[in-house]
MDAnalysis code that builds the backbone (N, CA, C; Angstrom):
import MDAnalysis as mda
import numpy as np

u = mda.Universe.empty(447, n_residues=149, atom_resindex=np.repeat(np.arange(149), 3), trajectory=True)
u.add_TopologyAttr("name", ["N", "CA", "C"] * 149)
u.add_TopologyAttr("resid", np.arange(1, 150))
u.add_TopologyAttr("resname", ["UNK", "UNK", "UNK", "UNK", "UNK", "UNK", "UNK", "UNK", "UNK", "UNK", "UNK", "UNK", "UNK", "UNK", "UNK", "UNK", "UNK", "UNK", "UNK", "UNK", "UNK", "UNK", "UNK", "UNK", "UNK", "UNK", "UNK", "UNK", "UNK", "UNK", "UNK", "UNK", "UNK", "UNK", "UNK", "UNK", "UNK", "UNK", "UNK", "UNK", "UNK", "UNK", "UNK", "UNK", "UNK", "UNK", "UNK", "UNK", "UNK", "UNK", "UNK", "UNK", "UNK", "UNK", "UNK", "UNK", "UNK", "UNK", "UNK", "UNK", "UNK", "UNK", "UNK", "UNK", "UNK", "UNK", "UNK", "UNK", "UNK", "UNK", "UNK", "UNK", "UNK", "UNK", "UNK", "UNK", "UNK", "UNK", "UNK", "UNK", "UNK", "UNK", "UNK", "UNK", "UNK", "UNK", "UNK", "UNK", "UNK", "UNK", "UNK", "UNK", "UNK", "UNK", "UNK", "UNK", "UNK", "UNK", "UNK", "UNK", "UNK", "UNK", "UNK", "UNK", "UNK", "UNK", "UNK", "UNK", "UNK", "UNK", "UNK", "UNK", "UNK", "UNK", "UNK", "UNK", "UNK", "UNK", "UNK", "UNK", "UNK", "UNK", "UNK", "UNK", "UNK", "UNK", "UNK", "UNK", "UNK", "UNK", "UNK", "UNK", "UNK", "UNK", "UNK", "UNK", "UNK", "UNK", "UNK", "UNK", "UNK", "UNK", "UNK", "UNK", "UNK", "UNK", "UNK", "UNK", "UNK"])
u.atoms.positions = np.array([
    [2.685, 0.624, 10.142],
    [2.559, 2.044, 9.829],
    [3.790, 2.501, 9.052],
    [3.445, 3.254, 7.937],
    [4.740, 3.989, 7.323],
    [5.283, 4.972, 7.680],
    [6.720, 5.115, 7.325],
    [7.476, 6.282, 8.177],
    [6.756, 7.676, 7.664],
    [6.415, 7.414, 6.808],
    [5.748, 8.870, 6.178],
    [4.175, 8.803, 5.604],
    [3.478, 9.559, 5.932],
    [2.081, 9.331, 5.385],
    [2.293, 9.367, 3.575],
    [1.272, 9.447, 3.188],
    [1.103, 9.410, 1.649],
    [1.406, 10.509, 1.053],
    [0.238, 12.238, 1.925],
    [0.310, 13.181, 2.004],
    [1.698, 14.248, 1.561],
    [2.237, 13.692, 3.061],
    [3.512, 14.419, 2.926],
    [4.346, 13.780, 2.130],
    [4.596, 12.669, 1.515],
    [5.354, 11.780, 0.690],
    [4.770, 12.614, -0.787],
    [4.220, 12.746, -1.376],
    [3.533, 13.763, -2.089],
    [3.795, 14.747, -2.549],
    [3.809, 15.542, -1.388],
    [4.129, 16.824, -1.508],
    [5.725, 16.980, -1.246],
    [6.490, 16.051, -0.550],
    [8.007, 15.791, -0.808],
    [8.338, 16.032, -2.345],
    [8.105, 15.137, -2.990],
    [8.046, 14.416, -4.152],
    [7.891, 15.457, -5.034],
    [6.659, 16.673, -4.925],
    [6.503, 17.583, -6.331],
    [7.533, 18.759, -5.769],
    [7.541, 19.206, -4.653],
    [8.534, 20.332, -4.381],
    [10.191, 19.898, -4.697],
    [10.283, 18.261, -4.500],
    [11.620, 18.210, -5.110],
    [11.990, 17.547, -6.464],
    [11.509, 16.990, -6.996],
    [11.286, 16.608, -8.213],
    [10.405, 16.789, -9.158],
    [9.068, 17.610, -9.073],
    [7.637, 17.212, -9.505],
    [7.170, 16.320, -9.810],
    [7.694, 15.274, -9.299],
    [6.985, 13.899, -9.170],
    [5.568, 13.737, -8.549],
    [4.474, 13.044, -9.525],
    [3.338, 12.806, -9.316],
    [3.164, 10.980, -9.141],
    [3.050, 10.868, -7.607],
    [2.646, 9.184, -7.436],
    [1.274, 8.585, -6.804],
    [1.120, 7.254, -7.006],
    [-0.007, 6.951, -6.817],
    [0.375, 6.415, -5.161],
    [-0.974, 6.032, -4.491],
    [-0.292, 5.095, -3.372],
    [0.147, 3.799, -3.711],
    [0.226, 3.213, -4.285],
    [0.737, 1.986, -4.500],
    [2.506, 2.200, -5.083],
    [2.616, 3.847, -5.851],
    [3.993, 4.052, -5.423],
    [5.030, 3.978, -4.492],
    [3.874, 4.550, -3.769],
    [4.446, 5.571, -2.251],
    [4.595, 4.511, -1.817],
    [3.980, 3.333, -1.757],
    [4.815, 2.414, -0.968],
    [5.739, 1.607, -0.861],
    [6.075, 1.627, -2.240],
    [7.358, 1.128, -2.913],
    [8.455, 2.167, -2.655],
    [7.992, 3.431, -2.440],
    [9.342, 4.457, -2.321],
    [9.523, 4.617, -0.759],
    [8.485, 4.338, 0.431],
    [8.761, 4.299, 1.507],
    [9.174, 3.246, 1.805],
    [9.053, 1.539, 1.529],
    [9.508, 0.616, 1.315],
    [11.226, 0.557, 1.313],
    [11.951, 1.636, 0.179],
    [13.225, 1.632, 0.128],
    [13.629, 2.600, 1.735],
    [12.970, 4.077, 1.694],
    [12.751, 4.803, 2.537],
    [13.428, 3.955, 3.838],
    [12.288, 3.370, 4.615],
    [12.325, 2.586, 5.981],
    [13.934, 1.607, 5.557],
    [14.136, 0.769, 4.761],
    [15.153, 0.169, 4.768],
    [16.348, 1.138, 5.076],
    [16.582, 1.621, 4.384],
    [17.841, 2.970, 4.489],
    [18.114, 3.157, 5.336],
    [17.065, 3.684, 6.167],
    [17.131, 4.678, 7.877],
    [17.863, 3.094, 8.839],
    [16.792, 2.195, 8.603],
    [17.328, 1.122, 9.045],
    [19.187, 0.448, 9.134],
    [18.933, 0.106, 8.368],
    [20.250, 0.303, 7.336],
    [21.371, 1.094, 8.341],
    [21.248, 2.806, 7.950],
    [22.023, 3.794, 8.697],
    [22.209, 3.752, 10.158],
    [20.883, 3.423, 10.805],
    [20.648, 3.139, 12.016],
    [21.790, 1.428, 12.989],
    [21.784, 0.721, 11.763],
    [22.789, -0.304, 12.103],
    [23.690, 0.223, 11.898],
    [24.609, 0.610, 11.182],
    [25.772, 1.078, 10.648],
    [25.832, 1.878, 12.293],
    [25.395, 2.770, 12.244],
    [25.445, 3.753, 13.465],
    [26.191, 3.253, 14.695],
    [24.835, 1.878, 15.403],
    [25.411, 0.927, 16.190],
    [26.667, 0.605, 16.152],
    [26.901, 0.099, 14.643],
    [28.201, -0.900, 14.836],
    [29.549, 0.109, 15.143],
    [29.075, 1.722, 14.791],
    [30.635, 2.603, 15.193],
    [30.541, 3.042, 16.487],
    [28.925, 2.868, 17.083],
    [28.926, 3.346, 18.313],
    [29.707, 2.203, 19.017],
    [29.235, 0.768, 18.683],
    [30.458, 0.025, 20.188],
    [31.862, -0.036, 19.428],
    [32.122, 0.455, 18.164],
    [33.741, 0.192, 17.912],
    [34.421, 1.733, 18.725],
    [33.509, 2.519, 19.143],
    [33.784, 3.601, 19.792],
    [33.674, 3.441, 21.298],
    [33.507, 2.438, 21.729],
    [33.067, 1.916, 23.019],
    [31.861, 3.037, 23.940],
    [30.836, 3.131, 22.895],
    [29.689, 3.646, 23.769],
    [28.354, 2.611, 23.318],
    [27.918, 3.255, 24.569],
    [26.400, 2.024, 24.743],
    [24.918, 3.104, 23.701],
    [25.515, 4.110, 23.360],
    [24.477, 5.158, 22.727],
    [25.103, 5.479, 21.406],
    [23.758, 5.877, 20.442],
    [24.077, 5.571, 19.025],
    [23.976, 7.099, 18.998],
    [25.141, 8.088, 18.824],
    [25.394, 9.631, 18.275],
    [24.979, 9.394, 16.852],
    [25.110, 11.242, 16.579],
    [24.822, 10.963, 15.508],
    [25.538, 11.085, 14.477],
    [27.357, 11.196, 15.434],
    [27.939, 11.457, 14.491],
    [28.589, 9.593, 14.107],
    [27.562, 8.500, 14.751],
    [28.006, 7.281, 14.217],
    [27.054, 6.847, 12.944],
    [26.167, 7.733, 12.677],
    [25.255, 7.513, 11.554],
    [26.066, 7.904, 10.204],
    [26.345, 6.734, 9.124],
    [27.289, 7.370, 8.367],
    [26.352, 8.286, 6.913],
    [26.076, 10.239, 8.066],
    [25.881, 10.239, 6.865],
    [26.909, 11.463, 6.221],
    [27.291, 11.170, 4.939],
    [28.164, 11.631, 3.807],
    [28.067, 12.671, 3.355],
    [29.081, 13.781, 3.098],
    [29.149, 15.020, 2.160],
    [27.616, 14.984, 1.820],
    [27.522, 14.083, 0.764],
    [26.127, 14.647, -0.087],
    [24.795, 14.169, 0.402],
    [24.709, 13.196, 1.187],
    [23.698, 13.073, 1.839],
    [23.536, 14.854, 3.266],
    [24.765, 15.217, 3.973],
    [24.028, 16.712, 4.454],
    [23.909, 17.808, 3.400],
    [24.613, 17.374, 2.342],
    [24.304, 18.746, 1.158],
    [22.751, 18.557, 0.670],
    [22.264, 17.331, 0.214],
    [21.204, 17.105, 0.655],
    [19.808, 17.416, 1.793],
    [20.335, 17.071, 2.877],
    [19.762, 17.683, 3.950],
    [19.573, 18.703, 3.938],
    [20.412, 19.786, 3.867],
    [20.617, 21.006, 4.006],
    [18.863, 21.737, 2.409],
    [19.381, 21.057, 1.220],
    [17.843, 21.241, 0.364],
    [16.688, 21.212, 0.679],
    [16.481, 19.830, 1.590],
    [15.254, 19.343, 2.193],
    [15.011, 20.253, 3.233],
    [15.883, 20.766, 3.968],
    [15.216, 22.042, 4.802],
    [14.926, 23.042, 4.352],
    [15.420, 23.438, 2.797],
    [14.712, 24.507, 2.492],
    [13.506, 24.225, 1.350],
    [12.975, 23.311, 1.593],
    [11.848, 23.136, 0.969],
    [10.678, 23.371, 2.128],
    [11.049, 23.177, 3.181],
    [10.057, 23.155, 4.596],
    [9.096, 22.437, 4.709],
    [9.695, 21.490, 4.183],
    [8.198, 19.844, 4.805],
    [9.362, 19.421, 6.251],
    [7.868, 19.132, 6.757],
    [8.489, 18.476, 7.941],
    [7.799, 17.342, 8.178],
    [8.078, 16.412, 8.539],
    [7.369, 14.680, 9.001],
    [7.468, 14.502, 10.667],
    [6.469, 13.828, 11.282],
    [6.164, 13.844, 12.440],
    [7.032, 12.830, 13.166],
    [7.822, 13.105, 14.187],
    [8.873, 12.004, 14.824],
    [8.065, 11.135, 14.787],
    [6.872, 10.890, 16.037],
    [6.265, 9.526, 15.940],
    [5.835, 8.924, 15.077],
    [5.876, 8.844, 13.890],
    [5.502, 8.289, 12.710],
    [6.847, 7.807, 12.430],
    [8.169, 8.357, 12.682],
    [9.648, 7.497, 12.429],
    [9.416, 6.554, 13.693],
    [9.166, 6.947, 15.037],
    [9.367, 6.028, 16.328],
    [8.557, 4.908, 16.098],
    [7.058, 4.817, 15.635],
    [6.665, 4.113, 15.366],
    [6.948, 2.907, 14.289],
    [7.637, 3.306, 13.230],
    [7.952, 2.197, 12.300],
    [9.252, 1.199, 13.126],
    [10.434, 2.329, 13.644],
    [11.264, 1.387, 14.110],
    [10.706, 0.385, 15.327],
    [9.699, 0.689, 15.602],
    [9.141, 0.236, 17.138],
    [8.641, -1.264, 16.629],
    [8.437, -1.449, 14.980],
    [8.385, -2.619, 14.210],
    [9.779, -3.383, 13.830],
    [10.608, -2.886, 13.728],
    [12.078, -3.667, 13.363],
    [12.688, -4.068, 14.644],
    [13.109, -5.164, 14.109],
    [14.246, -5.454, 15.319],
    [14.870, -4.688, 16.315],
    [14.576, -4.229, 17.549],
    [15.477, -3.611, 18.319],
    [16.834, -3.416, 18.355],
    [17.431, -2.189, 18.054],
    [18.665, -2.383, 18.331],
    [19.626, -2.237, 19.754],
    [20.728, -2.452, 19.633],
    [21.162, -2.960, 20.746],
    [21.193, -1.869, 21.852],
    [21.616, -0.841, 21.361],
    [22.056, 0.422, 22.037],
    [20.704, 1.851, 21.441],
    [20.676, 2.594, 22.616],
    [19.565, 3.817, 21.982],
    [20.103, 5.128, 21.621],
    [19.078, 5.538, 20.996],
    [19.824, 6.493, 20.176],
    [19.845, 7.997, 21.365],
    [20.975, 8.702, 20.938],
    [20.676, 9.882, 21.872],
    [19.950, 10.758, 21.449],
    [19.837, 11.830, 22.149],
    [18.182, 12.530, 21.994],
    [18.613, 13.010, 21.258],
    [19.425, 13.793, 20.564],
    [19.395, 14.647, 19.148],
    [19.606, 13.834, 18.365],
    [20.033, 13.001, 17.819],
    [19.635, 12.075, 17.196],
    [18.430, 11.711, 16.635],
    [17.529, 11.339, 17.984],
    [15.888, 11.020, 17.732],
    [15.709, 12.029, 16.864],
    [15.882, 13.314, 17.603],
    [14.971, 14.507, 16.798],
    [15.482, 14.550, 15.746],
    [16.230, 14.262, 15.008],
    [16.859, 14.347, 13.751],
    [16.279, 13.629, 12.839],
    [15.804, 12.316, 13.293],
    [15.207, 11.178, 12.363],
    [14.158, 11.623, 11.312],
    [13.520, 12.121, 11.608],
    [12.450, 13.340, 10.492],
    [12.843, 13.551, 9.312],
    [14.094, 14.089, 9.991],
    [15.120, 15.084, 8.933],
    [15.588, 13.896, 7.969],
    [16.691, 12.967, 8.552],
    [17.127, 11.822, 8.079],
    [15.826, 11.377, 6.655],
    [15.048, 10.736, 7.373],
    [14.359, 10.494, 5.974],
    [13.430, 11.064, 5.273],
    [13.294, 12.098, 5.311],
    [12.670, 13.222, 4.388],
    [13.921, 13.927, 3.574],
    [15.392, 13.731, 3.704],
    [16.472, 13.611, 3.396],
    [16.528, 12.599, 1.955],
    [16.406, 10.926, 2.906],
    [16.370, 9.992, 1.815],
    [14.997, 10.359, 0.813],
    [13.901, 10.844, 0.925],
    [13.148, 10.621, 0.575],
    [13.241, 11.367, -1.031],
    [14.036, 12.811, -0.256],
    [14.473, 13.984, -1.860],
    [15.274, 13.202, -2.136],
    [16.601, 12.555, -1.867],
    [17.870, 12.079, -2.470],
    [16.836, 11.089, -3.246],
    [16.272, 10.614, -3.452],
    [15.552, 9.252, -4.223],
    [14.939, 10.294, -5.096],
    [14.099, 11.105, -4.762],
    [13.428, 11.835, -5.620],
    [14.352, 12.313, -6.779],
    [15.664, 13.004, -6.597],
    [16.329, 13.568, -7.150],
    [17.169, 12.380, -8.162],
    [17.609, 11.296, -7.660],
    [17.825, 10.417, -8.332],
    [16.870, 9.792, -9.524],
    [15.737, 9.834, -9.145],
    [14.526, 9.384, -10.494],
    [14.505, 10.346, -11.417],
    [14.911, 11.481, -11.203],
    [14.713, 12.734, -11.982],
    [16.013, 12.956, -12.652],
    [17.121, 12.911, -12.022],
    [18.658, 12.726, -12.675],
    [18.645, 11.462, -13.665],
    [18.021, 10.200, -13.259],
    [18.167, 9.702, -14.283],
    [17.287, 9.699, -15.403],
    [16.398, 9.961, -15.295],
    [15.053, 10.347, -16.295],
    [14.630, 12.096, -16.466],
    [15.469, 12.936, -16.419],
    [14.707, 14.239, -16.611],
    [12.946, 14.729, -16.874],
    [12.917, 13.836, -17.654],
    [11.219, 13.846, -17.971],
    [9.952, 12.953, -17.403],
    [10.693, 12.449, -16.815],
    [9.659, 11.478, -15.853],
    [8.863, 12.350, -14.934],
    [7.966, 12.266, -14.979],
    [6.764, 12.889, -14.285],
    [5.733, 11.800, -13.060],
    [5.596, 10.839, -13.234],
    [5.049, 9.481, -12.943],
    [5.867, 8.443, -13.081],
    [6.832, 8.589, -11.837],
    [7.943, 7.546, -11.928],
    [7.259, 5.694, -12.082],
    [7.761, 5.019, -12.829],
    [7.230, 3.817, -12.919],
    [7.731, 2.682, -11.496],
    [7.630, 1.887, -11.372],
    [8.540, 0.555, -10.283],
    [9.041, 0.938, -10.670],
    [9.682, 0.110, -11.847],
    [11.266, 0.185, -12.030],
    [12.008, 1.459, -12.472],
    [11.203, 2.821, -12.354],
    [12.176, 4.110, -12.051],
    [12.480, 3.944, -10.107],
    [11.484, 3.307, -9.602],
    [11.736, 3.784, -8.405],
    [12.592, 2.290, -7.736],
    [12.399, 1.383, -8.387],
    [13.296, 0.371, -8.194],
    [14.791, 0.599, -8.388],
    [14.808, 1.593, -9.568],
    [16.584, 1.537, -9.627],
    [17.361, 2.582, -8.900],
    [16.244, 3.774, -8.941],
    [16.483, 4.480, -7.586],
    [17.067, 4.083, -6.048],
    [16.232, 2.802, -5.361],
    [16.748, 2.463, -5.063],
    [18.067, 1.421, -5.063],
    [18.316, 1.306, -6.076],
    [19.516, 0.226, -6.313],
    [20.523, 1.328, -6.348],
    [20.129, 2.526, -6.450],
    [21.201, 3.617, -6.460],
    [22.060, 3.829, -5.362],
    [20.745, 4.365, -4.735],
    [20.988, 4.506, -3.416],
    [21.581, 3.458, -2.265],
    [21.625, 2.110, -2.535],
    [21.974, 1.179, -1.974],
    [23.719, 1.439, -2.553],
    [23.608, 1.646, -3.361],
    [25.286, 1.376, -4.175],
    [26.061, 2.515, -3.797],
    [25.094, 3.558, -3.011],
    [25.959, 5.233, -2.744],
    [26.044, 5.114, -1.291],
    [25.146, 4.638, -0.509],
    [24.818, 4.960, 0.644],
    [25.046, 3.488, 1.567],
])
């Protein structure tokens, strides 16, 4: 299952970029999506035990100036994504060692409907006129985002 339906991936997408995708996009952009959170979600771990706790805060999630300046956009667009649709994908990855605390959980929504504009906004920063991002707009997108985040 994907962290985000098609739907709301969609309608992410035109309110923050006007990006128009197919599903066979969307799954290439949730594809990067799920890695990320993942990704953040380890990172998290590894400051939660250099902090000597058995629970992943959220202030061990490293996220950055512009990833909450970010955040802070994505809430005022007012999409929201359904936790169990995040609980469920991680419930596919590797377990991690330690759990996350409850604000945290509830945050996860936020988190990648977060990544989801920061990608959006990146296909559009680098292409202004792209309307129907191609792979490789949404491929280097993510290579972006890997190199920032």
């Amino acid at each position: 299952m994907a962290v985000v339906g098609f739907a709301k991936l969609e309608a992410l997408l035109r309110k923050a970029a006007s990006l128009d995708i197919d599903k066979n996009k969307a799954k290439e952009i949730t594809d990067i999506v799920e890695k990320k959170l993942y990704d953040l979600l380890l990172i998290g771990e590894r400051n939660a035990k250099f902090n000597n706790r058995e629970v992943i805060w959220e202030c061990d999630v490293p996220l950055t100036k512009g990833f909450l300046e970010s955040m802070h956009k994505f809430r005022e667009l007012e999409e929201e994504f359904p936790l169990q649709d995040v609980l469920d994908f991680l419930a596919t990855k590797p377990p991690l060692k330690y759990p996350l605390e409850a604000e945290l959980e509830k945050k996860l929504p936020e988190i990648v409907g977060t990544l989801i504009y920061i990608l959006a906004r990146i296909m559009k920063e680098v292409d202004p006129g792209v309307r129907q991002p191609s792979s490789e707009d949404i491929e280097r997108a993510g290579k972006i985002l890997d190199l920032t985040m």
